[in-house]
DOTOR-136550 format. One record per residue (C-alpha): residue number from 1; y, z, x; residue in one letter. Coordinates in Angstrom, 3 decimals, padded with zeros to 6 digits. Each point is the difference from the previous one (the first is absolute). Example, Ala and Ser with C-alpha at 12.3 -4.5 7.8 and 13.67 -1.06 7.14 Angstrom:
2
<rec 1, <-004.500, 007.800, 012.300>, 'A'>
<rec 2, <003.440, -000.660, 001.370>, 'S'>
***
This chain:
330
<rec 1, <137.197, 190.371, 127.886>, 'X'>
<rec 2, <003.597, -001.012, 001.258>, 'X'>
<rec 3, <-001.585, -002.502, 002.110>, 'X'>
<rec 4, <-002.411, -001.463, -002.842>, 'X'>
<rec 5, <003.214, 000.024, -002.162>, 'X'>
<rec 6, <001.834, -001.943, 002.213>, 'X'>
<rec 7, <-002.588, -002.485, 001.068>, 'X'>
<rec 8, <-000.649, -000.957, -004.075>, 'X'>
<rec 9, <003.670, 000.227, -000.934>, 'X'>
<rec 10, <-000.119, -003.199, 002.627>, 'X'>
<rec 11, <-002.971, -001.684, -000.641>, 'X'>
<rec 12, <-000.458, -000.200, -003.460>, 'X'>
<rec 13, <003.691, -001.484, -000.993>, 'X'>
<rec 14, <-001.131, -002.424, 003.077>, 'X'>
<rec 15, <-002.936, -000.758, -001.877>, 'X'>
<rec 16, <001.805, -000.888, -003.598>, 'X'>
<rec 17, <002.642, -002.114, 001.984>, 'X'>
<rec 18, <-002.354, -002.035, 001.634>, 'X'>
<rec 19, <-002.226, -000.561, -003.067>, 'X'>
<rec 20, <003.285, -000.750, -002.053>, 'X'>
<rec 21, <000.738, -002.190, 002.660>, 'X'>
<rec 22, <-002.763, -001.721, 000.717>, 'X'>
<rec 23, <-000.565, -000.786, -003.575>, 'X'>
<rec 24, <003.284, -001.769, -000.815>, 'X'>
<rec 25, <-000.254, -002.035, 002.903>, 'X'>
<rec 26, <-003.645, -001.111, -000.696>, 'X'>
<rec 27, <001.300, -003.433, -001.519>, 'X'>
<rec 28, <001.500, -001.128, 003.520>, 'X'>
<rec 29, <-002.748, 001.238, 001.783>, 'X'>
<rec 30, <-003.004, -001.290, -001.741>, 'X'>
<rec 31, <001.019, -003.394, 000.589>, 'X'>
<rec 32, <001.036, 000.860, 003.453>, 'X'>
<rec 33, <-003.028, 001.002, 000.759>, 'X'>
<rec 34, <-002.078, -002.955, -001.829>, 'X'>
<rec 35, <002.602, -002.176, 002.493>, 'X'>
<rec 36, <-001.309, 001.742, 003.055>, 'X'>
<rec 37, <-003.318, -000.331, -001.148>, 'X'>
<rec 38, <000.068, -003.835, -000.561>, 'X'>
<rec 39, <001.708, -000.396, 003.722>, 'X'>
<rec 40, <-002.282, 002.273, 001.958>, 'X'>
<rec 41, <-003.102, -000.739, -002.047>, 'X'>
<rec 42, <-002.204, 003.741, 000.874>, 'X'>
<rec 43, <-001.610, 000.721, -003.170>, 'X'>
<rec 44, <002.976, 000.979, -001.968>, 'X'>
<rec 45, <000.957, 003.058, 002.190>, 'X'>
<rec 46, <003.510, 000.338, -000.884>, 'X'>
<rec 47, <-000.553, -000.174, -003.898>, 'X'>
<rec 48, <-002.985, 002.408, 000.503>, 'X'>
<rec 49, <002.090, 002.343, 001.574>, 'X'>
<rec 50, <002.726, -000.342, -002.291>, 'X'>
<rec 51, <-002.792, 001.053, -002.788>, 'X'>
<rec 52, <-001.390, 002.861, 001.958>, 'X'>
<rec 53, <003.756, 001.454, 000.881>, 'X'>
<rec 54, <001.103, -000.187, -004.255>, 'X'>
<rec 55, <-003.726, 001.756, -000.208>, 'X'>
<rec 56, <000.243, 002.967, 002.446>, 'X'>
<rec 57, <004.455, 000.858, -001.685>, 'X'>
<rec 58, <-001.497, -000.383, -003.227>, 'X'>
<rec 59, <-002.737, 002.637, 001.056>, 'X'>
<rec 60, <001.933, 002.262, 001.491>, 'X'>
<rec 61, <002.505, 000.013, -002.905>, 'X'>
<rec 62, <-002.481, 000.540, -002.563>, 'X'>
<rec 63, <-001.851, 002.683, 002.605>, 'X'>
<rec 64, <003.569, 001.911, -000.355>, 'X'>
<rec 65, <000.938, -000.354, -003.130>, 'X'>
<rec 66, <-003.728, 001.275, -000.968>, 'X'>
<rec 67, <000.168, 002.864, 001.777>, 'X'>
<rec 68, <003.257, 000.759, -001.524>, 'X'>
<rec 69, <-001.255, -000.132, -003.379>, 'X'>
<rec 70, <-002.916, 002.438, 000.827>, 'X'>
<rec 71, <002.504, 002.434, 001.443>, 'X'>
<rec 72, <002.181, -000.414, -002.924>, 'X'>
<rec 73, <-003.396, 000.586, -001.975>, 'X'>
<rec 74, <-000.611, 002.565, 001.816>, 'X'>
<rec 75, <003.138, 002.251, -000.416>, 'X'>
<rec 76, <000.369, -000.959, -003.482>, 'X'>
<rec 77, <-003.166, 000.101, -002.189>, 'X'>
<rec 78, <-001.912, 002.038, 003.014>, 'X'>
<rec 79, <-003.441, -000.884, 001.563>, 'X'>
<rec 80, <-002.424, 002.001, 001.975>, 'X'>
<rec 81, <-000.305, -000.558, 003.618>, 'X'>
<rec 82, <-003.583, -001.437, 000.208>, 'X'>
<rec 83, <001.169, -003.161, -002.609>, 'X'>
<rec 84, <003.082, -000.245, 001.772>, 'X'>
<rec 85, <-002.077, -000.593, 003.386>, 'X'>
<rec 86, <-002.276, -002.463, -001.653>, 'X'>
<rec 87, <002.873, -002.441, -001.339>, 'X'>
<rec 88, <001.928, -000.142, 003.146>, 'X'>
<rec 89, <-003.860, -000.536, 001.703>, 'X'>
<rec 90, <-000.240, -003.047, -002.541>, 'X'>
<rec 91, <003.502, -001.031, 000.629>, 'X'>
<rec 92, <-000.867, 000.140, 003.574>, 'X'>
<rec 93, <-003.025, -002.413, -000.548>, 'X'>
<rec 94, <001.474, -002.433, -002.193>, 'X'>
<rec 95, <003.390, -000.245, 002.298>, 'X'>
<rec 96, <-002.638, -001.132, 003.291>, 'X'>
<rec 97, <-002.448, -001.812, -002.387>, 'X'>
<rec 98, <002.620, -002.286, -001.192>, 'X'>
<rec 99, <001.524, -000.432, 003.022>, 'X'>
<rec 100, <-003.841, -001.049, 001.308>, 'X'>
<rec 101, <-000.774, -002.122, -002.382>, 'X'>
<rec 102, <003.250, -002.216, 000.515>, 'X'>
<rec 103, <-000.108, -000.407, 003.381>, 'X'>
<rec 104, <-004.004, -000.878, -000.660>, 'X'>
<rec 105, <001.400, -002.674, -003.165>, 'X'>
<rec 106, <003.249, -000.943, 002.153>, 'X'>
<rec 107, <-002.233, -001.121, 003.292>, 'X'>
<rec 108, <-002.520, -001.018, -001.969>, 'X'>
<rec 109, <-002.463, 002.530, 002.219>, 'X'>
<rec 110, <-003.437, 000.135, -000.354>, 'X'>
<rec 111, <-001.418, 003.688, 000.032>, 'X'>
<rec 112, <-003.561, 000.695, 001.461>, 'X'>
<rec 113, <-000.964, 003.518, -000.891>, 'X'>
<rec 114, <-003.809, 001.841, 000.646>, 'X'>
<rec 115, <-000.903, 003.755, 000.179>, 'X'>
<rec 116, <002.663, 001.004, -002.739>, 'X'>
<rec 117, <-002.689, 000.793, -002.507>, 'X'>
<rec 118, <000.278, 004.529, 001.428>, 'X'>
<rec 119, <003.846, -000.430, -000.582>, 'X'>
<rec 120, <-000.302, 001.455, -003.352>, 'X'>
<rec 121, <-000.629, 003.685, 001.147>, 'X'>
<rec 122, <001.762, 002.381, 001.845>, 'X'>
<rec 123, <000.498, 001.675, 001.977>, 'X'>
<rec 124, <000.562, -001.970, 003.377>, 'X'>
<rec 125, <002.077, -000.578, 002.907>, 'X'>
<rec 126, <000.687, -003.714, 000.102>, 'X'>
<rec 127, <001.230, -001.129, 003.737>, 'X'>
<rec 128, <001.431, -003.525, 000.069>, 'X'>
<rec 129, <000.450, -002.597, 002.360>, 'X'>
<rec 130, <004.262, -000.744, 000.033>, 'X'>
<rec 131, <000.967, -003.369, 001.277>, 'X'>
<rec 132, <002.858, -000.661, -002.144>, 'X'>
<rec 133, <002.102, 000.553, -003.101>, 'X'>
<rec 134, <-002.638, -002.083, -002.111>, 'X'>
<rec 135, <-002.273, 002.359, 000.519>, 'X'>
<rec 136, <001.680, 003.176, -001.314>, 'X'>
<rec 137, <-000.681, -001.606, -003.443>, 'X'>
<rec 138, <-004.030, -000.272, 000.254>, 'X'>
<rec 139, <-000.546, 003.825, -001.209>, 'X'>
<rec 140, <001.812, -000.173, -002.916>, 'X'>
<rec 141, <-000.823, -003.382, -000.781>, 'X'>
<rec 142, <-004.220, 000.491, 000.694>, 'X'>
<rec 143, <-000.016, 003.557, -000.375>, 'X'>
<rec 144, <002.384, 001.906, -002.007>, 'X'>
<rec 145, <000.481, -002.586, -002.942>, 'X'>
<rec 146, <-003.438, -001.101, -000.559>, 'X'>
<rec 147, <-001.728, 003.656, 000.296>, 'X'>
<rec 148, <002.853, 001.990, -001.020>, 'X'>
<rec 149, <-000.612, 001.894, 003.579>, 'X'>
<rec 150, <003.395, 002.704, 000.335>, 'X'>
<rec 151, <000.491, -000.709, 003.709>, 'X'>
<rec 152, <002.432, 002.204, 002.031>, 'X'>
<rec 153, <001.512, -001.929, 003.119>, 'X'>
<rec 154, <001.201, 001.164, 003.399>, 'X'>
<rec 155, <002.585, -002.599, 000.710>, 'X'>
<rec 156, <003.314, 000.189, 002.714>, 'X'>
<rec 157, <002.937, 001.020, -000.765>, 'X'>
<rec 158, <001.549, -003.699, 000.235>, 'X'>
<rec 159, <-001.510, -000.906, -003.346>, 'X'>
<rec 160, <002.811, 003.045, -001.594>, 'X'>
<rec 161, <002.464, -003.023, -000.347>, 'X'>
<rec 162, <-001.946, -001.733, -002.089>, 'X'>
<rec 163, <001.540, 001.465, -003.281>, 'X'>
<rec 164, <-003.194, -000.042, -002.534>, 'X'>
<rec 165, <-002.242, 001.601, 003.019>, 'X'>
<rec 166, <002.486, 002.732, 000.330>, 'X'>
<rec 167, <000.560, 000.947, -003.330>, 'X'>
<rec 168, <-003.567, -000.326, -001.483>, 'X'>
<rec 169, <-001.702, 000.882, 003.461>, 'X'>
<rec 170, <001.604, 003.455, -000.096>, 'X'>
<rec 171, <-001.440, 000.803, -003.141>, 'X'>
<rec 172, <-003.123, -000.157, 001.006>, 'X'>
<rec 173, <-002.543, 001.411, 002.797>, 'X'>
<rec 174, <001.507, -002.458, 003.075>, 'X'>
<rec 175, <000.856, 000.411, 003.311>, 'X'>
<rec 176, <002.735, -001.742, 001.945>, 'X'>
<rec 177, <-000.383, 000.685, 003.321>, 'X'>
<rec 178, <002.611, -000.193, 003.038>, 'X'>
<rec 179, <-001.900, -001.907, 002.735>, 'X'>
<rec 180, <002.943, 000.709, 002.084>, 'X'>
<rec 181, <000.126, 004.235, -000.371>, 'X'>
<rec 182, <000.086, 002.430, 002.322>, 'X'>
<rec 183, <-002.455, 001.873, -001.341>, 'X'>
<rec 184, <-003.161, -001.899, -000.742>, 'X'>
<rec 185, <-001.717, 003.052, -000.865>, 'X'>
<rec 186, <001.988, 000.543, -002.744>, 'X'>
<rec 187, <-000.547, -003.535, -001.546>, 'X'>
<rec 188, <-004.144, -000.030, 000.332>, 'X'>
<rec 189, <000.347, 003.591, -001.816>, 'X'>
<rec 190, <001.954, -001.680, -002.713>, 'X'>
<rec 191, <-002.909, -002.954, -000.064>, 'X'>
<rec 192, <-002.465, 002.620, 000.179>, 'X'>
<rec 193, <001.265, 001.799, -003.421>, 'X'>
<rec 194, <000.053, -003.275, -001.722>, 'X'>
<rec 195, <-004.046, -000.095, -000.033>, 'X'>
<rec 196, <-000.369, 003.251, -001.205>, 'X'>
<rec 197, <-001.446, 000.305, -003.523>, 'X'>
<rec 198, <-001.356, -003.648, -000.698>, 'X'>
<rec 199, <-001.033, -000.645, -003.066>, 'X'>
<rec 200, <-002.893, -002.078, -001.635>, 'X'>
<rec 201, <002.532, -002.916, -001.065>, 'X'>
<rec 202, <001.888, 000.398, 003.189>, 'X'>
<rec 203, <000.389, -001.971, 003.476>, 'X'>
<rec 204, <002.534, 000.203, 003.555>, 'X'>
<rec 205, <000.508, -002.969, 001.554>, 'X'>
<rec 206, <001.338, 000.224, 003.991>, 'X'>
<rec 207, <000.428, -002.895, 002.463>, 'X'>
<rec 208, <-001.992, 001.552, 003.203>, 'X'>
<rec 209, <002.082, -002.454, 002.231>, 'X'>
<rec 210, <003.277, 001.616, -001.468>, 'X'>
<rec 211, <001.846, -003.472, 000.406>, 'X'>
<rec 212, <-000.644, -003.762, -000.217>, 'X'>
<rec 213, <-002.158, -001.553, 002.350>, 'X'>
<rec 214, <001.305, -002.576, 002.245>, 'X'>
<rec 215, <-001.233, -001.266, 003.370>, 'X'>
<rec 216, <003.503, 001.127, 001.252>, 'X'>
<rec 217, <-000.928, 003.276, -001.527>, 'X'>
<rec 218, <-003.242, 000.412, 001.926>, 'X'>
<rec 219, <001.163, -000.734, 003.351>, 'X'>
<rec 220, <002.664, 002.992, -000.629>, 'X'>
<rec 221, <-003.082, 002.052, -001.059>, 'X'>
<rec 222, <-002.017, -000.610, 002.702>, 'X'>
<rec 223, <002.927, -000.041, 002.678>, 'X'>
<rec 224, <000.842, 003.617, -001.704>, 'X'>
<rec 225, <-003.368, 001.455, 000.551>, 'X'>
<rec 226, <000.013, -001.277, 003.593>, 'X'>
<rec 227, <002.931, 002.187, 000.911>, 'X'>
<rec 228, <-001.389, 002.602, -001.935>, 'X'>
<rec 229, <-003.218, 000.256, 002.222>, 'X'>
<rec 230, <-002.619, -000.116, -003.633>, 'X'>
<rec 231, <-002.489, -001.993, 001.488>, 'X'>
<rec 232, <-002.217, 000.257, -002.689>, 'X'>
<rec 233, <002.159, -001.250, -002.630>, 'X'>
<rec 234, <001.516, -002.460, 002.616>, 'X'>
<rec 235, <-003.625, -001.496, 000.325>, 'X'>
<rec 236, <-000.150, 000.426, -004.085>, 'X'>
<rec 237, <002.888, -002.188, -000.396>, 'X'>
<rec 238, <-000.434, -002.510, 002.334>, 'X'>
<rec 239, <-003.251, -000.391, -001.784>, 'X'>
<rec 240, <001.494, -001.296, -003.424>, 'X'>
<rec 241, <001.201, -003.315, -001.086>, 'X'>
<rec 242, <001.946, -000.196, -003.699>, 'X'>
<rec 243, <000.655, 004.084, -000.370>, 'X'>
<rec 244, <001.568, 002.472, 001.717>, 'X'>
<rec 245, <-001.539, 003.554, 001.162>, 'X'>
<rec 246, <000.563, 002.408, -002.753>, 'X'>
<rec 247, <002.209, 003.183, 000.532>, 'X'>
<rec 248, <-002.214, 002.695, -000.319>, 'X'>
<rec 249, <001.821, 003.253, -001.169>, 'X'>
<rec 250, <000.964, -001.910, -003.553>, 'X'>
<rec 251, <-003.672, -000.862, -000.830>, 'X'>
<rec 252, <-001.754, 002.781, 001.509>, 'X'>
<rec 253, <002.384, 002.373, -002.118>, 'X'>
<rec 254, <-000.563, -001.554, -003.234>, 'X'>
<rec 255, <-004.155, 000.477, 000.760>, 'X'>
<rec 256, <000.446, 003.040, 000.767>, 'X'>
<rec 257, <002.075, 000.994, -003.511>, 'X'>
<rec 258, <-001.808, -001.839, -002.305>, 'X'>
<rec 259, <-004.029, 001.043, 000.862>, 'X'>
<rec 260, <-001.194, -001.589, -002.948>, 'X'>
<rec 261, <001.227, -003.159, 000.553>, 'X'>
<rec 262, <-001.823, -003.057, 000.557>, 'X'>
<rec 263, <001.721, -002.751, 002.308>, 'X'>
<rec 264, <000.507, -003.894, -000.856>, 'X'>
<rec 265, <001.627, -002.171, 002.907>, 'X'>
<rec 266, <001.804, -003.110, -000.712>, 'X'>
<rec 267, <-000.091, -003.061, 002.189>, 'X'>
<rec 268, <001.481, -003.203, -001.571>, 'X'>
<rec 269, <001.203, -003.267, 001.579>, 'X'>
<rec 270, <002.251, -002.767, -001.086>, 'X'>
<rec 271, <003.042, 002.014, -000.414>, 'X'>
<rec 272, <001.330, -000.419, 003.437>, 'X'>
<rec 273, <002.216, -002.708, -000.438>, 'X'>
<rec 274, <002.009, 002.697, -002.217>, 'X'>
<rec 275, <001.457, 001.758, 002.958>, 'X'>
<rec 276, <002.652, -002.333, 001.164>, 'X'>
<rec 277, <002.146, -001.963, -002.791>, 'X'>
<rec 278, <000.025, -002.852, 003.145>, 'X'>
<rec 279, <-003.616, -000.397, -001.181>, 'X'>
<rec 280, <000.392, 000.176, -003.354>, 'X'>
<rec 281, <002.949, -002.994, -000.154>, 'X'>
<rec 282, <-002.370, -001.844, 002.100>, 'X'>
<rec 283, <-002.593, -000.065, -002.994>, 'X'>
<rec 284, <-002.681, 002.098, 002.101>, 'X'>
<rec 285, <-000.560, 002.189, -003.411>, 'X'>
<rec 286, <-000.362, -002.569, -002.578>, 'X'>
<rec 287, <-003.703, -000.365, -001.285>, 'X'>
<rec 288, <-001.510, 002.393, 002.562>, 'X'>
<rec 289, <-003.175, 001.326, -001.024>, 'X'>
<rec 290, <000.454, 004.261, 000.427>, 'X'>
<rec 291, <-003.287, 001.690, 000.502>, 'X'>
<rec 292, <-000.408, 003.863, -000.414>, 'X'>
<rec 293, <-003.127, 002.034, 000.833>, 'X'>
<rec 294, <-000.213, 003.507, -001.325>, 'X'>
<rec 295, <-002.580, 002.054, 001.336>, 'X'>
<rec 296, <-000.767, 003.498, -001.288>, 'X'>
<rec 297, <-001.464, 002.916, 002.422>, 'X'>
<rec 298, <-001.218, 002.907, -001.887>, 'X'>
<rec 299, <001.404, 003.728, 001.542>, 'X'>
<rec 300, <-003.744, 000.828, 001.027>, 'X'>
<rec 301, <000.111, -002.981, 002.478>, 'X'>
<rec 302, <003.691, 001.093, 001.888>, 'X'>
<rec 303, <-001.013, 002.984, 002.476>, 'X'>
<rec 304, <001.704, 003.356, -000.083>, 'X'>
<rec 305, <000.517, 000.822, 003.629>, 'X'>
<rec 306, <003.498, -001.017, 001.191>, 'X'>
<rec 307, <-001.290, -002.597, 003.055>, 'X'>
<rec 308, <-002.647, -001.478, -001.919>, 'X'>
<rec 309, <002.614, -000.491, -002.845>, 'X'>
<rec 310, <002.354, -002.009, 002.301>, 'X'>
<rec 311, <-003.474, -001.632, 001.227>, 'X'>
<rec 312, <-001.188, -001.613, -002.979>, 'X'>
<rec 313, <004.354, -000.398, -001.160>, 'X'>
<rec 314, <000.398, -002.538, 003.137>, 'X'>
<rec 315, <-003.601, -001.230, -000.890>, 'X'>
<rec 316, <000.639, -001.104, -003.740>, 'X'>
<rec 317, <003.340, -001.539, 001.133>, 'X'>
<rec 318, <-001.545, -002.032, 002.274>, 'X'>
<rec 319, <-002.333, -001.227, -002.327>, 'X'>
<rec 320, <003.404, -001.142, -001.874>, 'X'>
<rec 321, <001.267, -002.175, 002.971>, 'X'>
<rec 322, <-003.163, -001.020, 000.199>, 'X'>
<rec 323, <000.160, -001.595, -003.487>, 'X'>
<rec 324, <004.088, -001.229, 000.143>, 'X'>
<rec 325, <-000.839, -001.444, 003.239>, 'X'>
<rec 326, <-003.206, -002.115, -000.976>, 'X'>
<rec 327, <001.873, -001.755, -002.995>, 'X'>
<rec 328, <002.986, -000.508, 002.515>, 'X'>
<rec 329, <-002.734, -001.559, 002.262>, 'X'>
<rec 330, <-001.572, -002.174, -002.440>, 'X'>
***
């Protein structure tokens, strides 16, 4: 709690001061930025990233001061526990739906979407490809807003300084992992718990790869299980082109918590550029097309023995590469 305190006692002041900031000195920078644009001549990058910065601070204010005024709601007039989850689930959807949409209007990105048409059913595990911060918008913005899916998300620890996740992620069923502890045990127990007692209207969304992918990345990966002696999942990795290998304990936990659930997997493209802010000043992002595939497996067709789980896991995944890497290819 101490540590929690501390953290927000920091970040959110931060947060005001650089919005406050940032606003009063948006007369010098737009035409700054316009300048920069007319000299380097790459699509407008520096005024579209002068729109998407005043986007994201105005977000995250209004993400705080909306959760404020439910709490204050809250301790004032009263509210029952099951409405106060379902406002902070739509004030989670409309805070990464907005923030989707204008990076979709700022870029001027075209989005290619097939197999959503399951999306509006629970309950299911939804595992998604992660190549960049882009992409952490495409549930919310393509599943959560349009089908009013309450999705719970196991996320790292990092994303705690981010002031609106912190405050509104902690009021509802999330998981911020350490990557880093000790005691890994511990944290795929906690992951485990979150899947319990899935509702109808209700989705998790993991990232099997449990970071970004990167070619840097998968050389560490594949160096790592080299030294390690694992050389089926040496041979595994090797074997993919645009993903990497998924860590198992996260994913196998949540199938084995949630019985009921179906699974959906994930694999988009176009996003990439997104990972490195030397890419996006270059112009890389501007009119990409993004293309998402959603494909729903129904819990009859995931086996129940433990090897034959991780068999068909690896199997599905690869089936994602397969997908990234062909529209990479082509």
């Amino acid at each position: 709690m101490q540590e929690k305190l501390r953290r927000r006692l920091l970040t959110i002041p931060a947060l005001f001061a650089a919005w406050l900031a940032w606003i009063v000195l948006l007369p010098l920078t737009l035409p700054v930025a316009a300048l920069v644009d007319g000299v380097r001549r790459r699509r407008g990058v520096a005024l579209r990233i002068t729109a998407l910065v005043t986007t994201f601070l105005t977000c995250e204010v209004a993400g705080i001061i909306a959760s404020a005024a439910l709490w204050l709601w809250r301790l004032g007039a009263g509210m029952e526990q099951e409405r106060w989850i379902d406002l902070h689930f739509r004030l989670e959807a409309w805070w990464g739906a907005t923030l989707f949409r204008s990076v979709v209007r700022i870029f001027g990105l075209r989005i290619e979407v097939e197999g959503n048409a399951e999306l509006d059913r629970g309950p299911y595990l939804l595992l998604v490809r992660h190549s960049s911060s882009g992409d952490t918008l495409l549930a919310s913005g393509l599943v959560s807003a349009p089908f009013g899916t309450r999705l719970r998300y196991v996320l790292k620890r990092e994303l705690l300084w981010d002031p609106c996740l912190d405050v509104v992620g902690h009021r509802l069923p999330n998981v911020f992992v350490d990557r880093d502890a000790t005691d890994s045990r511990r944290e795929v127990e906690r992951v485990r718990a979150l899947a319990r007692e899935l509702g109808p209207s209700d989705g998790l969304l993991i990232y099997p790869e449990g970071t970004r992918f990167s070619e840097g990345k998968r050389r560490r990966v594949i160096d790592h299980l080299s030294r390690k002696g694992d050389l089926k999942m040496l041979e595994y990795a090797r074997s993919l082109d645009a993903v990497l290998p998924p860590r198992l304990s996260g994913t196998l936990a949540l199938l084995e918590a949630a019985p009921d659930a179906d699974v959906v997997f994930c694999s988009h493209t176009g996003f990439e550029p997104a990972a490195s802010l030397g890419r996006v000043w270059s112009g890389e992002l501007v009119r990409r097309t993004i293309r998402v595939r959603f494909e729903r497996i129904s819990r009859t067709g995931i086996p129940e023995l433990e090897d034959a789980r991780v068999n068909w896991l690896l199997e599905e995944w690869r089936k994602v590469d397969a997908w990234v890497a062909s529209w990479r290819i082509s």
